[in-house]
C-alpha positions in Angstrom: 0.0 0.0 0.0 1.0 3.5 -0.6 2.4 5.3 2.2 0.9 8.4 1.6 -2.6 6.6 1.1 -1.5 4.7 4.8 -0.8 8.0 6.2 -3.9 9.9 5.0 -6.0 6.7 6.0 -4.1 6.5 9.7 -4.8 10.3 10.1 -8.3 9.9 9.1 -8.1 11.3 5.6 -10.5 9.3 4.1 -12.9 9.4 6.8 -12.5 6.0 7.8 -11.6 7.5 12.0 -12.6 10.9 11.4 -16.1 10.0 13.0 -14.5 8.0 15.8 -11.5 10.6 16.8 -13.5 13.5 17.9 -15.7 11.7 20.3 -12.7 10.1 21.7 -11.2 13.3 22.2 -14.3 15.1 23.3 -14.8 12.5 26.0 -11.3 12.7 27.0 -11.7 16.6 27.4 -14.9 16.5 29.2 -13.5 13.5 31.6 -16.4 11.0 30.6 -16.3 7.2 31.3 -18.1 4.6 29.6 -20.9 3.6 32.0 -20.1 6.3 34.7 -23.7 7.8 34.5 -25.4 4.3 34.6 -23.1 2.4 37.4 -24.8 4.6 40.4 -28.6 4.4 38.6 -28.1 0.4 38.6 -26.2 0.6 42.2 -29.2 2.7 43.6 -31.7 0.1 41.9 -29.9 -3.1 43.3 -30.0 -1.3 46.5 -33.6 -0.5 46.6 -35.1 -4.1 45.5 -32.5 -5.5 48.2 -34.0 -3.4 50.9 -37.5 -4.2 49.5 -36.9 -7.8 49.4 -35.4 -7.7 53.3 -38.5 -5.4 54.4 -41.1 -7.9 53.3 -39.2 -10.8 54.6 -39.4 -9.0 57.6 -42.8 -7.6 57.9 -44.0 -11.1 56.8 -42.8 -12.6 59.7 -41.6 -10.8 62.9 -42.5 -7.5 61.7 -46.1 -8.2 61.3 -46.2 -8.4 65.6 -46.1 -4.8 65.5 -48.1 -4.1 62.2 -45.3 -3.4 59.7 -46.9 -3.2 56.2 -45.2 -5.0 53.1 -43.9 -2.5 50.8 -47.0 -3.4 48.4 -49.2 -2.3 51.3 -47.4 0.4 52.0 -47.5 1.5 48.6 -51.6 0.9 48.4 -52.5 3.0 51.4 -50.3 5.7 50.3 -51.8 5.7 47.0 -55.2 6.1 49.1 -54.0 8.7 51.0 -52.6 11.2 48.0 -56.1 11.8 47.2 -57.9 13.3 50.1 -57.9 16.6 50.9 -56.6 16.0 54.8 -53.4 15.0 53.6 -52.7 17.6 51.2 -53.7 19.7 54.4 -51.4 17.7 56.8 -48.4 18.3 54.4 -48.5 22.1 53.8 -49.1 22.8 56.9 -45.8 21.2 58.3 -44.1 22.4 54.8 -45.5 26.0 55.7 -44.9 25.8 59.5 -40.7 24.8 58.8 -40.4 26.8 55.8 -41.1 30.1 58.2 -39.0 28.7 61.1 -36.5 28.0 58.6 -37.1 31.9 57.1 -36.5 33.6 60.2 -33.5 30.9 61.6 -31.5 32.1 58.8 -32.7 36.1 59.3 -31.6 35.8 63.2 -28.4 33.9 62.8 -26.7 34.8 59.7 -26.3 38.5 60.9 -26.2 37.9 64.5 -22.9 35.2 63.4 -21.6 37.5 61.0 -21.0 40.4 63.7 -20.3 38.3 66.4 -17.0 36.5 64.4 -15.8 40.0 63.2 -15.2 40.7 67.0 -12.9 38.4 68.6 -14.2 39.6 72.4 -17.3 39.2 71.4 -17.0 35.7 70.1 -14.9 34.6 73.2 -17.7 35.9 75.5 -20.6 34.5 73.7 -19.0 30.7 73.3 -20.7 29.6 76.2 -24.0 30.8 75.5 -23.7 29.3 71.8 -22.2 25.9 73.1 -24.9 25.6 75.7 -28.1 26.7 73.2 -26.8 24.6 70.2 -26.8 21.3 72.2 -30.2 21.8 74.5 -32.9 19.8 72.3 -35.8 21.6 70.8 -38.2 19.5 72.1 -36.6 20.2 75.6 -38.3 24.0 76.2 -41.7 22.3 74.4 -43.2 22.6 77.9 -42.8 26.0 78.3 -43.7 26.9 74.4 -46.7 25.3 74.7 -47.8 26.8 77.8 -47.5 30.2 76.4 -48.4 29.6 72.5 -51.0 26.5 73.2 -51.2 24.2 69.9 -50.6 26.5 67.1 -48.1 27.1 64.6 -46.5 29.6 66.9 -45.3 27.1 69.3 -43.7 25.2 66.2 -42.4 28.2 64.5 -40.7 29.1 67.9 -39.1 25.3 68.4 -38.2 25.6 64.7 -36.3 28.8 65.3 -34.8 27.9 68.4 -33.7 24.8 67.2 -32.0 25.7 63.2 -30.5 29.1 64.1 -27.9 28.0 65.9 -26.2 25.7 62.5 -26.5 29.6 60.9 -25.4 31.5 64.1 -22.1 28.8 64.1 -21.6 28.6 60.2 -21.9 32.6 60.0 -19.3 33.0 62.8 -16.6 30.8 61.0 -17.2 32.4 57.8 -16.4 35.7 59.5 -13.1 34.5 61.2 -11.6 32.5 58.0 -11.5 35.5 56.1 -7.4 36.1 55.9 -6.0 39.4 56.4 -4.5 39.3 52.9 -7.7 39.9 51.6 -8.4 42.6 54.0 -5.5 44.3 53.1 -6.0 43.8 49.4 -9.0 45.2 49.5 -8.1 48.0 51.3 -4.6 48.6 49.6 -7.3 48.8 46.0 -9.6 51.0 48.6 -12.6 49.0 47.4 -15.6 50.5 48.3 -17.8 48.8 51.4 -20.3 47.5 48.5 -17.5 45.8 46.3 -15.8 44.1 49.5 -19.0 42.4 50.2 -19.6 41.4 47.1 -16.1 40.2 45.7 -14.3 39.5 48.8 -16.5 38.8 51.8 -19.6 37.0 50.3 -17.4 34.2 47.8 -15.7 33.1 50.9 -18.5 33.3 53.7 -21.0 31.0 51.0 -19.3 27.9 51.4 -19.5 28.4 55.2 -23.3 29.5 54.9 -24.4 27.4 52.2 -23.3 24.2 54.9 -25.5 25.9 57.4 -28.1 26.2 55.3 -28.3 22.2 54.7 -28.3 21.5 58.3 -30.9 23.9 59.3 -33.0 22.8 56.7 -33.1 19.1 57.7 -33.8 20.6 61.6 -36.5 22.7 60.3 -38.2 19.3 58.6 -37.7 17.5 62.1 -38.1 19.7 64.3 -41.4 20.6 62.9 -42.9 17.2 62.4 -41.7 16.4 66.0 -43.5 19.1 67.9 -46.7 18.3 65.3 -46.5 15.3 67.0 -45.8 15.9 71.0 -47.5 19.0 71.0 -50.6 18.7 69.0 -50.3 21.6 66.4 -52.1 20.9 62.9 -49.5 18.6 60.4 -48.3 15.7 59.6 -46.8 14.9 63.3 -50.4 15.1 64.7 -52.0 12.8 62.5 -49.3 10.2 62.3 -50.2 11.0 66.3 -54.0 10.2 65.3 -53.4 6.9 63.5 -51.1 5.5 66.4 -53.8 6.2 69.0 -56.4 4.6 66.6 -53.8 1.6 66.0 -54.4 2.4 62.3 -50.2 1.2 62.0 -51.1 1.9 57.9 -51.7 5.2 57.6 -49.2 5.7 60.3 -46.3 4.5 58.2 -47.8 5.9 55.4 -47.1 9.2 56.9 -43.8 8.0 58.2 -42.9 7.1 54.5 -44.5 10.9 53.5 -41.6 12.6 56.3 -38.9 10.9 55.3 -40.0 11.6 51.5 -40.4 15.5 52.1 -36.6 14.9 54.0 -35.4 13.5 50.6 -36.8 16.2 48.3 -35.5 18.9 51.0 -31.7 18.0 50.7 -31.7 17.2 46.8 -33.3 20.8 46.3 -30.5 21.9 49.1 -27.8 19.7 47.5 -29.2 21.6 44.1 -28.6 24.9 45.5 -25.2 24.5 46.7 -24.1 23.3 43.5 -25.6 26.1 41.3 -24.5 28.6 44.5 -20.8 27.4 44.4 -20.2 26.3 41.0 -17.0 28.4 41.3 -15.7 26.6 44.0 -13.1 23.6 43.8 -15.4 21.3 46.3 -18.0 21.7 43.4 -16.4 22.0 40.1 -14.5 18.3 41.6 -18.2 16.7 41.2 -18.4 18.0 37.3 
């Protein structure tokens, strides 16, 4: 064979690779894998029949003592459920009830974190106090909230607040104190103006710190929430999963177990989802790509 006619052919002159090549190469570029997007879909699958298979095994035999459905069953009531109007009822009120607590959480703390880490005195004196609130349950004070609020979405907005600012109060704080003095100075030695400090210097590297708080007062908003629904009696899904356990009606009760740990799921993808369109810049993120 010619060599010019082997070299056109090995270069992909006569189209034989020309097809093939740039694929190749745009793979290479944009770091893709054969079978890396459909190895954790199949893994996630595998995973969920497994845990199927062991949870009717289980209800079918000792489970079934203390009314655990079959995941068929579970999956029949809850289809029953989704169409009444008291569910739909049950589940904005919790989703309206964490979604304020979680509003004013992040309005309390964020600020209250962010001047109390730009003062080291201030942050020494208050340790204590944010050590001690952080770790006292929620559900501790209920007693007191409900005395004063009674069974209404005040006494769960109050737990809800009490309970998620202190992720922001602690997330805000650290974001304050991590900020090195070489950006300080840079910004002052290009006498930025207060506005363009915030915005190019202070807020890219106080995000990652509040973007974490965020996550973890979100899932205590969701607890927190369905938990005093349920001690304290306020309108949600805690009360009438608190309904159907008194009744002994252990369906509908896990169906609403099944429906919290559902809305937990949905919470931390859209959470998950915000960080990563939030910190696309950032190497944590831009790793996942």
């Amino acid at each position: 064979m010619d060599d010019n006619v082997m070299t056109r052919r090995l270069a992909g002159g006569d189209g034989t690779s020309s097809s093939v090549e740039p694929a190749t190469a745009r793979n290479r570029r944009a770091g893709r894998v054969p079978g890396r997007r459909t190895a954790p879909v199949v893994g996630k699958l595998v995973t969920l029949v497994v845990v199927c298979v062991v949870w009717h095994l289980f209800a079918i035999t000792g489970g079934s003592a203390v009314g655990l459905p079959t995941p068929w069953r579970l999956v029949e009531t809850a289809a029953g459920m989704v169409v009444t109007g008291d569910y739909w009822a049950a589940v904005g009120s919790t989703l309206t009830s964490a979604a304020i607590g979680f509003a004013l959480a992040v309005a309390v703390g964020v600020p209250i974190g962010l001047v109390n880490g730009s003062f080291h005195v201030l942050e020494r004196s208050t340790r204590f106090l944010i050590d001690f609130g952080r770790t006292l349950p929620g559900v501790a004070i209920l007693p007191v909230v409900l005395l004063q609020f009674g069974t209404s979405r005040t006494m769960v907005v109050v737990l809800v607040v009490f309970s998620a600012v202190w992720p922001m109060l602690v997330q805000a704080t650290y974001a304050t104190q991590q900020l090195s003095a070489q950006l300080r100075s840079v910004a002052k030695a290009f006498r930025l103006t207060r506005l363009s400090r915030v915005r190019d210097i202070y807020l890219p590297s106080a995000l990652p710190f509040l973007m974490t708080g965020l996550r973890i007062s979100g899932t205590i908003s969701l607890l927190i929430t369905i938990s005093s629904e349920f001690l304290g009696g306020a309108d949600g899904i805690g009360q009438r999963l608190y309904y159907a356990l008194t009744v002994n009606d252990n369906d509908r009760m896990f169906g609403y177990v099944f429906t919290a740990g559902m809305l937990g799921v949905v919470l931390n993808w859209l959470l998950v989802t915000a960080q990563r369109k939030v910190l696309w810049w950032h190497p944590s993120e831009r790793g996942k790509r």
